[in-house]
C-alpha positions as CSV (number, residue, x, y, z in Angstrom):
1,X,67.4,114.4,119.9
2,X,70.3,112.1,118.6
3,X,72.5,109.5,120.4
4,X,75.8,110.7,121.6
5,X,78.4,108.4,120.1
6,X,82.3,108.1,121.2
7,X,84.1,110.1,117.8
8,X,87.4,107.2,118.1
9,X,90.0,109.6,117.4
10,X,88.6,112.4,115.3
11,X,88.7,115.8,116.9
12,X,90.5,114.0,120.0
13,X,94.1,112.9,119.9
14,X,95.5,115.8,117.7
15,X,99.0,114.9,116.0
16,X,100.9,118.6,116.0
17,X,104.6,120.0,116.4
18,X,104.8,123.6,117.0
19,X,107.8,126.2,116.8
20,X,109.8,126.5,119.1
21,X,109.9,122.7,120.9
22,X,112.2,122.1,123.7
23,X,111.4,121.3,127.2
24,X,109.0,123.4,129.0
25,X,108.3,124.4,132.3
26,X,104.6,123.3,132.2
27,X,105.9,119.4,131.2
28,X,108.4,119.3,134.6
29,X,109.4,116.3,136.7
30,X,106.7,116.9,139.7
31,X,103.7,117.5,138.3
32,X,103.1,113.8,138.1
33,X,103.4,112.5,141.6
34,X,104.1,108.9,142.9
35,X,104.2,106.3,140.6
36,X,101.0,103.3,139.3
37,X,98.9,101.7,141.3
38,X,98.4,98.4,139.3
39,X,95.8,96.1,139.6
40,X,94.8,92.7,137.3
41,X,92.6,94.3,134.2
42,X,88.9,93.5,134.5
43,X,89.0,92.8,130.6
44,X,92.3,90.6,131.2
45,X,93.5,89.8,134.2
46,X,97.1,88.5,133.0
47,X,98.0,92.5,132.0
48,X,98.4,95.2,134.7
49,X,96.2,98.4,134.4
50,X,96.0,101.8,135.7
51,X,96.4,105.5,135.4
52,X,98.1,108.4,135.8
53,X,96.7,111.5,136.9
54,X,97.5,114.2,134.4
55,X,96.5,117.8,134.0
56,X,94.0,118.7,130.9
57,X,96.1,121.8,130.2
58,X,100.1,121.1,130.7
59,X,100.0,124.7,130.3
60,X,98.3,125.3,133.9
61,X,99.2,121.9,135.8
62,X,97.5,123.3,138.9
63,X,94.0,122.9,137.0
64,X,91.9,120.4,136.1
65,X,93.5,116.8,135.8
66,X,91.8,113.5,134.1
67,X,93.2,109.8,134.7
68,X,95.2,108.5,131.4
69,X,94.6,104.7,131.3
70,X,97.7,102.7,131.5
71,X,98.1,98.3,130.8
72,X,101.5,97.0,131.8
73,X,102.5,93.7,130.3
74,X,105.5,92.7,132.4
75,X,108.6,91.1,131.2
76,X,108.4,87.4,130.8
77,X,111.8,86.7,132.0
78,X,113.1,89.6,134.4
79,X,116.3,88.8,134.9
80,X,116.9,89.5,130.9
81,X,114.8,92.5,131.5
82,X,115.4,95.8,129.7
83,X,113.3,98.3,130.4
84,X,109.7,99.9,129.7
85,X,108.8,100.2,126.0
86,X,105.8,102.4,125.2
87,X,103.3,101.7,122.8
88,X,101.1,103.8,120.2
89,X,98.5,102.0,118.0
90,X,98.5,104.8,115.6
91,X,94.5,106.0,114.4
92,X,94.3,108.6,116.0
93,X,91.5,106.7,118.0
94,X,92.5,103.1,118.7
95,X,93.1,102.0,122.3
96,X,96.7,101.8,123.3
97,X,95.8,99.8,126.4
98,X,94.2,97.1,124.4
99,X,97.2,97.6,122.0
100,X,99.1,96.0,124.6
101,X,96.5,93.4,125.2
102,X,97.3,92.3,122.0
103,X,100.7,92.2,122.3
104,X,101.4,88.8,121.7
105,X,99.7,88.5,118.5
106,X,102.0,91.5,117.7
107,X,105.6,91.7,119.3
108,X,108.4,88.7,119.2
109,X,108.8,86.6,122.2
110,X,112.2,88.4,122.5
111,X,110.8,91.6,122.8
112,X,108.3,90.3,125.7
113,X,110.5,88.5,127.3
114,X,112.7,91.7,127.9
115,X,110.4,94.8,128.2
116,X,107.4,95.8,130.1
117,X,105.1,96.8,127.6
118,X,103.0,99.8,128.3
119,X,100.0,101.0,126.3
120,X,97.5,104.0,127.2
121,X,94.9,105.6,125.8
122,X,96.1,109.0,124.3
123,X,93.8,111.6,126.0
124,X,90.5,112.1,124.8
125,X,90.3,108.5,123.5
126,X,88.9,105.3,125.2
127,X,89.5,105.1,128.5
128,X,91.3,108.3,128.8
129,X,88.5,111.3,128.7
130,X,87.0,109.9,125.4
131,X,86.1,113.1,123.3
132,X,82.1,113.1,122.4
133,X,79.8,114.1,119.8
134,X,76.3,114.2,118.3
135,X,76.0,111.2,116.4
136,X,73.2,112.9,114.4
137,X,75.3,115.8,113.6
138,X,78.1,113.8,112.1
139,X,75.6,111.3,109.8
140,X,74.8,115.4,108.5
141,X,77.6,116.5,106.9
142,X,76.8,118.0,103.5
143,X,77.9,117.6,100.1
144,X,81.8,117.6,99.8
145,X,81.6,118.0,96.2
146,X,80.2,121.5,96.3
147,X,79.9,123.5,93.2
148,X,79.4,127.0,94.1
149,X,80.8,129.1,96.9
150,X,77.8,128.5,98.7
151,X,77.8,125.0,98.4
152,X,81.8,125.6,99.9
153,X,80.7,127.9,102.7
154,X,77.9,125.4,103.9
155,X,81.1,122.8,104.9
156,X,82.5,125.6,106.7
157,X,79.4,126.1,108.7
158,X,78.5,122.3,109.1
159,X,82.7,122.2,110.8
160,X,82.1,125.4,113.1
161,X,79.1,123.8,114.5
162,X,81.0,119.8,114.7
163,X,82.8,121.5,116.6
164,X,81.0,123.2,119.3
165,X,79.1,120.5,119.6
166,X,81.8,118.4,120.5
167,X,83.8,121.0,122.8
168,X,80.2,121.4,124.5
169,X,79.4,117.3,125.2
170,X,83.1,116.9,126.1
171,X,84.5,119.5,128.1
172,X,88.0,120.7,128.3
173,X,89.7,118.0,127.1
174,X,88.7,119.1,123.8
175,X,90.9,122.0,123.3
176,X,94.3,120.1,125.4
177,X,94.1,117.0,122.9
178,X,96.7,117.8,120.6
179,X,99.9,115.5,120.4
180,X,102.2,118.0,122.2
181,X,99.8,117.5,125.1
182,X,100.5,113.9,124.4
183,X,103.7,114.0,124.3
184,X,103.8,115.7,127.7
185,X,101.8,112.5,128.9
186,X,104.0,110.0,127.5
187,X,106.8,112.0,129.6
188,X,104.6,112.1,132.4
189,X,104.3,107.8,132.0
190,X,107.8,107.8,132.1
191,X,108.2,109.2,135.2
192,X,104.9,107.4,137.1
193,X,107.3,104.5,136.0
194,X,110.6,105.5,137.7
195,X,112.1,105.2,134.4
196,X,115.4,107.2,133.8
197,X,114.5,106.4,129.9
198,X,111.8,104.5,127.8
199,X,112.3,102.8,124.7
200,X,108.9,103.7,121.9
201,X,107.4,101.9,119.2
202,X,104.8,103.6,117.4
203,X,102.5,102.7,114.1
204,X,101.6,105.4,111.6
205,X,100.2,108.1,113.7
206,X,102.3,107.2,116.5
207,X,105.2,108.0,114.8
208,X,104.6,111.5,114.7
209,X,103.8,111.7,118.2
210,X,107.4,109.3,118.3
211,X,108.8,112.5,116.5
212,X,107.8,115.0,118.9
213,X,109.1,113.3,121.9
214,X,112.2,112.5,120.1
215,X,112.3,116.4,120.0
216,X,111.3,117.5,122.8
217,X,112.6,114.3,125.5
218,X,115.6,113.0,123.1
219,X,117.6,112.8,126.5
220,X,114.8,111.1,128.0
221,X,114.7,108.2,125.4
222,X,117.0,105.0,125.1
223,X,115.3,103.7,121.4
224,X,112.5,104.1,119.3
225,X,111.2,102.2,116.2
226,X,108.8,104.7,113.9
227,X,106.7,102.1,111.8
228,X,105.0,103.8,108.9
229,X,106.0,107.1,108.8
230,X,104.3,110.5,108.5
231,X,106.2,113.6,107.2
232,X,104.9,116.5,108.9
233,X,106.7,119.4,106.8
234,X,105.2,118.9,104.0
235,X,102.8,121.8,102.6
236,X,99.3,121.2,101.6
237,X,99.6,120.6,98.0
238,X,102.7,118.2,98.7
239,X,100.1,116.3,101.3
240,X,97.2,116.1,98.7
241,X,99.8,115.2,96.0
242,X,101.7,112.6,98.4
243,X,98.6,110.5,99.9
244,X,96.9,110.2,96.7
245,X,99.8,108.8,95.0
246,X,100.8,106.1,97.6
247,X,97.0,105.1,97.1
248,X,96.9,104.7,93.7
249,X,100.5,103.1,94.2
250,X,98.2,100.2,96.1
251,X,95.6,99.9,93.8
252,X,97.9,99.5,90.8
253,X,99.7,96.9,92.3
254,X,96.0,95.1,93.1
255,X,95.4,95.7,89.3
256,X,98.5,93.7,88.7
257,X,97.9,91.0,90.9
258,X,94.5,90.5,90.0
259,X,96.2,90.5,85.9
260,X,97.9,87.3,87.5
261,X,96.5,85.5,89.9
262,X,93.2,83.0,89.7
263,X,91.9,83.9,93.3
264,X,91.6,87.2,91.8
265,X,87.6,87.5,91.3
266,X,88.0,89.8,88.9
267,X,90.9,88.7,86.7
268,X,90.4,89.3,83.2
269,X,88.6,92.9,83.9
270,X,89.6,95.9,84.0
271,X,89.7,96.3,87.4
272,X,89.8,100.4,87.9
273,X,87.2,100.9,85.2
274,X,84.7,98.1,87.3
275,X,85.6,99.2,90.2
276,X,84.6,103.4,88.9
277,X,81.0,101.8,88.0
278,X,80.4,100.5,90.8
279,X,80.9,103.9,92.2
280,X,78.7,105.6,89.4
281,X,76.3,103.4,90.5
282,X,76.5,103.5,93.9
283,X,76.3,107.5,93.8
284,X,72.5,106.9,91.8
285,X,71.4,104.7,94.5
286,X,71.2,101.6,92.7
287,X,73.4,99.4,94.7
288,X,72.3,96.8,97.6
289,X,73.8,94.9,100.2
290,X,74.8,91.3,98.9
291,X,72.1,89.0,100.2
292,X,69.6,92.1,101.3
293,X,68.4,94.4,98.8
294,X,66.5,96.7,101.4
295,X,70.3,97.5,102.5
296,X,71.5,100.3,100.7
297,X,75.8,100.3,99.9
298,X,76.9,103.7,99.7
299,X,79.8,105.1,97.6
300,X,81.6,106.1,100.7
301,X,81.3,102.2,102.1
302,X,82.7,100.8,98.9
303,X,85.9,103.3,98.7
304,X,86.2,103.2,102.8
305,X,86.8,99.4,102.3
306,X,88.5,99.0,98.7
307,X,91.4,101.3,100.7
308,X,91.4,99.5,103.8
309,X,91.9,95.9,101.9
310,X,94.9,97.9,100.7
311,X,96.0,98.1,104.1
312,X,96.3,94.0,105.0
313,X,96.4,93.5,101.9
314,X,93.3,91.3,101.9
315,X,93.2,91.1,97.9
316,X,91.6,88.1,97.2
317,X,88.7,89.0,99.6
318,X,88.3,92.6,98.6
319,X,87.8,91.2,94.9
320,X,85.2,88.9,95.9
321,X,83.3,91.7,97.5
322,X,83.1,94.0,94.7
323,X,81.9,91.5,92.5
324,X,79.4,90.3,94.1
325,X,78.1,94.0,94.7
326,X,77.9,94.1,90.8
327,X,75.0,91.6,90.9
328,X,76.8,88.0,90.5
329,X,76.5,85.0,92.9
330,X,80.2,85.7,94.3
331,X,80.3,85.1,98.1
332,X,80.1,88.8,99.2
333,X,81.6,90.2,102.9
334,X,78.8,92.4,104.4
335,X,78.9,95.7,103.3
336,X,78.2,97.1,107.3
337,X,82.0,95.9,108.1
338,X,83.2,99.4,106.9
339,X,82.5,102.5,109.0
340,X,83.3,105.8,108.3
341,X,86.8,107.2,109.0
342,X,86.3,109.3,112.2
343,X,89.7,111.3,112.5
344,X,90.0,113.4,109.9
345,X,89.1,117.0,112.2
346,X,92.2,115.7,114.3
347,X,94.7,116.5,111.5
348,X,93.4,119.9,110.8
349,X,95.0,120.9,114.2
350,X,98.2,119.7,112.9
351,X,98.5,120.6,109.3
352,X,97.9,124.6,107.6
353,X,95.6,122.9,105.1
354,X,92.8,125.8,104.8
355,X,91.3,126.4,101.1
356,X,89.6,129.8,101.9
357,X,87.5,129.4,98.5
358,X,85.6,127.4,96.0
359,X,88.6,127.6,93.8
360,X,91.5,127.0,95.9
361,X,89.2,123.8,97.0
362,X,88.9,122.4,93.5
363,X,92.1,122.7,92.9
364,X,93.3,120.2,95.8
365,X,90.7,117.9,94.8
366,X,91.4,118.1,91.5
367,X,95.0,117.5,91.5
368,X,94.2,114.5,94.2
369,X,91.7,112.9,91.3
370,X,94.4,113.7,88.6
371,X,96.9,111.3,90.6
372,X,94.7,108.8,92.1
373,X,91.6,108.7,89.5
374,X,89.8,105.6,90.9
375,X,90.1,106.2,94.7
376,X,90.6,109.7,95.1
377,X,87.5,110.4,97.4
378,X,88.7,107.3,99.9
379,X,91.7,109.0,100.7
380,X,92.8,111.0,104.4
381,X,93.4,114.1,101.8
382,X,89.9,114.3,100.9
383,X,88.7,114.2,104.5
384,X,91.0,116.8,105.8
385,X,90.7,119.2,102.7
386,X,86.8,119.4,103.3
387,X,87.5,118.5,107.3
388,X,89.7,121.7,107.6
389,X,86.8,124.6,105.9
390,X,86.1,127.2,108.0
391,X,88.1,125.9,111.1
392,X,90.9,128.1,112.8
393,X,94.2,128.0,111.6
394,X,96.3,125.0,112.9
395,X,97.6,125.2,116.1
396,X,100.8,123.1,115.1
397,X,101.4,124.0,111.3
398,X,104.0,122.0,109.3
399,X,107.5,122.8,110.1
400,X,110.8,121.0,110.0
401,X,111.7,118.6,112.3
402,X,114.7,119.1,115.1
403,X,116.0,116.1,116.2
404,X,119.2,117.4,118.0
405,X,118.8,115.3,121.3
406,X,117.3,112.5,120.4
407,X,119.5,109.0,119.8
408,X,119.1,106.7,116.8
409,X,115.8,106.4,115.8
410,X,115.0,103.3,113.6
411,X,112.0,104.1,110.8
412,X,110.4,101.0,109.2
413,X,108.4,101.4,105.9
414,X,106.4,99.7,103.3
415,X,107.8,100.2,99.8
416,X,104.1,99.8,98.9
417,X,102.1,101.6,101.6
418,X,98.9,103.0,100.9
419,X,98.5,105.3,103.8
420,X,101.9,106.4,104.6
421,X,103.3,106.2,101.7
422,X,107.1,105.2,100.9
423,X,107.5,109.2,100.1
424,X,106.8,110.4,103.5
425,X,109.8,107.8,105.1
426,X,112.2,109.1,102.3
427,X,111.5,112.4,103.1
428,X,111.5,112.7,106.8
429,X,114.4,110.3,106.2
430,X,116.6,112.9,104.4
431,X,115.8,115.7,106.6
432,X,116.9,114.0,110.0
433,X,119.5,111.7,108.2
434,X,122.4,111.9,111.1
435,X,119.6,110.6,113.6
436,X,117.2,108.3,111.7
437,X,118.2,105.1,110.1
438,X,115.4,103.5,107.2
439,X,114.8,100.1,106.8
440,X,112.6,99.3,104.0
441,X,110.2,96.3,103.3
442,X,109.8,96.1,99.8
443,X,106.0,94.6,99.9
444,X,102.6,96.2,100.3
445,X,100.2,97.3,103.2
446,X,100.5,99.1,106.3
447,X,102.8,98.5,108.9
448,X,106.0,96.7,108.7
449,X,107.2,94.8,111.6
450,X,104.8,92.4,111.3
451,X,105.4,91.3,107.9
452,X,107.9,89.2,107.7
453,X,111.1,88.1,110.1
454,X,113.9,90.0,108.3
455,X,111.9,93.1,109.4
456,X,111.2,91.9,112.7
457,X,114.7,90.9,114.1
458,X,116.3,94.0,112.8
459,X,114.0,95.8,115.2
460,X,114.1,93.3,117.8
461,X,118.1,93.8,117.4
462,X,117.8,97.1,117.4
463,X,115.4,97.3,121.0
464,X,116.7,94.9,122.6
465,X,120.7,95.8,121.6
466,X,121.0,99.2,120.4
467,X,122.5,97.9,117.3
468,X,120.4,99.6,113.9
469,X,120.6,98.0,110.9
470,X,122.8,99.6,108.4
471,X,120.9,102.4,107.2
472,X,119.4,101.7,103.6
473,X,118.6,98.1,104.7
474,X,115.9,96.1,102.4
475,X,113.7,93.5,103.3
476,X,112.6,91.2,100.1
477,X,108.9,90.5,100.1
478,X,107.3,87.9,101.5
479,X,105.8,85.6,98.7
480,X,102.1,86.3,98.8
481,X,101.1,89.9,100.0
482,X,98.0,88.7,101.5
483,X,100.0,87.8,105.1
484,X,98.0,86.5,107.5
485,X,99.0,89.9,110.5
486,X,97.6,90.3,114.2
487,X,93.5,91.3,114.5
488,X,95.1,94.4,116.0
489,X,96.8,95.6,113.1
490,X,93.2,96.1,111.3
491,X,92.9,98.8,114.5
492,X,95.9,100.6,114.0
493,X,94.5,101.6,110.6
């Protein structure tokens, strides 16, 4: 029998908009009653934590109920106090209560002296219902390169059965984890709060779950800063096509850094052409962990962690690593720091990304390779394409966002973001133009309020004032892309 291990985000947290989304009878004032009870954290006692009792289904709020876990940080300076702001770390599966733990390393004094800032876990995550599964089952997935229709039908199999496994250790939380149902928490936060509105920041993920409230509480909120944006109307092929050129947006400017810079490890190479035999090599067996050679380094391990260096960026370090997996002395990181990416079944709730045969299948992962040739089985496309086989169709498909009630809602992006890609902002962007203003850092990673202070005090101006930036705003980059950012930014991922 194997281990039961917490899934941080995949097949939990699910990020969805549906038809049809304006205020509902089952999200009303009432069914949340009373407000926190908060007490010193156990973890750290200078934050305020507690929770609100929600129900699992907001579609039968005299059911079941589960405690979402809540951390307050309170205003520094009260008087000059503004209001609540609510916090998402993105993921899904990162802990929004230790989100706000962190938020010191993260936000401006300015921002903590005026707002109490309030992190949960979004259900099904952490401290909120955490969503299990078999941790044998999910070290058994099979081949995601099949090349017959059986080979294809076996992923749809190997999904079905995930999945009742994970409904079955869990419970009903399971099936109420989708971002509408969070959405309907965040609401039910505000109100626990005795806030007439809440001001939001959220990172990458967070920012669709931003979106829906914006939708469906617009008159409940004051501001909100978007930071990396998702675009969710865009169709399957435009997803595949999107994510795997914002990646391979990344590593070209890595190539071209490493063309110019001496703390490049691997100046002088081609850098896309060592970096694809390490992964021929890798996919024989025939590479070892740096300093043990029982350790085996998997192909999976050395794309996982050539994208997230993308993410910082950590450039010099991620150049250092791959060359000392090709055999030189170079000091090497160890290879056990990556670990698989464990929410890509939460997205197949969210987008109508269902390739019903070997063929169709191909296709997406052959366009994906086409555009991104030396990291196109890293990327969040790959993982949902062979995530989504055999699974029922999403529950909130792709649609166009509805924004009607919603104020100003400030979006930050990275020009060169290889997650959620500059594409996604413009997009979203040009579809909700007369409510969203874009701000745009014109540097590299993910997430963009940390990066430098022009970004930062146009959103701080923006929270604490009301004021946006003019929309179209640019932010030069900072000198060196490796910035040193905030631990928790690495979790947001």
């Amino acid at each position: 029998m194997g281990s039961v291990s917490r899934v941080v985000g995949g097949l939990v947290a699910v990020v969805g908009l549906v038809v049809g989304v304006g205020p509902v009878a089952s999200a009303a004032p009432g069914v949340v009653g009373g407000g926190v009870e908060w007490r010193p954290c156990a973890e750290l006692p200078e934050v305020e934590c507690g929770t609100v009792r929600v129900p699992v289904d907001w579609g039968n709020p005299g059911g079941a109920r589960f405690d979402l876990a809540l951390a307050r940080r309170k205003a520094a300076k009260p008087d000059k106090r503004v209001g609540s702001l609510v916090i998402h770390p993105g993921g899904p599966g990162p802990s929004g209560v230790e989100f706000a733990f962190a938020a010191p390393s993260w936000f401006s004094q300015d921002i903590r002296d005026r707002f109490d800032i309030i992190g949960f876990d979004p259900r099904g995550v952490g401290r909120s219902s955490p969503i299990v599964c078999s941790s044998d089952l999910l070290a058994a997935r099979p081949s995601t390169y099949p090349t017959t229709q059986a080979g294809f039908d076996a992923i749809g199999r190997y999904n079905r059965k995930l999945a009742a496994d994970c409904r079955a250790r869990s419970g009903p939380i399971y099936d109420h984890a989708d971002s509408l149902a969070v959405v309907d928490d965040v609401d039910a936060i505000r109100r626990a709060l005795g806030e007439r509105k809440i001001s939001y920041y959220g990172v990458s993920y967070g920012t669709l779950v931003g979106q829906l409230y914006a939708e469906r509480y617009g008159r409940n909120l004051r501001a909100m800063v978007n930071d990396s944006n998702l675009d969710h109307s865009v169709d399957a092929k435009s997803f595949v096509e999107t994510t795997a050129s914002a990646g391979a947006d990344s590593f070209r400017e890595f190539e071209k850094w490493c063309t110019a810079n001496e703390n490049c490890a691997l100046r002088g190479r081609d850098v896309g052409a060592f970096l694809d035999n390490l992964v021929a090599r890798a996919d024989r067996g025939e590479i070892t962990e740096p300093g043990d050679p029982s350790r085996k380094v998997t192909t999976s391990q050395i794309l996982q962690y050539t994208l997230w260096s993308l993410y910082d960026p950590s450039w010099t370090q991620l150049s250092h690593w791959l060359l000392a997996l090709s055999g030189t002395t170079a000091k090497a990181l160890a290879a056990n720091e990556v670990e698989p990416n464990p929410f890509l079944p939460v997205f197949c709730q969210d987008w109508q990304i269902r390739p019903r045969s070997l063929r169709e299948y191909t296709a997406l992962l052959d366009r994906s390779r086409e555009l991104s040739p030396h990291l196109s089985r890293a990327f969040l496309s790959h993982d949902i394409v062979h995530g989504c086989v055999g699974l029922p169709d999403a529950t909130n498909p792709q649609r166009r966002p509805r924004l009607d009630d919603a104020p100003t809602i400030l979006m930050l992006n990275n020009l060169h973001d290889p997650s959620t890609g500059y594409d996604w902002a413009r997009s979203f962007h040009r579809k909700t133009r007369d409510k969203t203003v874009l701000l745009t850092y014109e540097g590299w990673g993910h997430i963009s309020y940390i990066r430098t202070d022009c970004v930062r005090k146009a959103a701080d101006r923006y929270l604490i004032t009301l004021r946006a930036p003019a929309d179209g705003t640019r932010c030069a980059p900072a000198e060196s892309p490796e910035l040193p950012i905030p631990a928790v930014a690495v979790a947001a991922r």
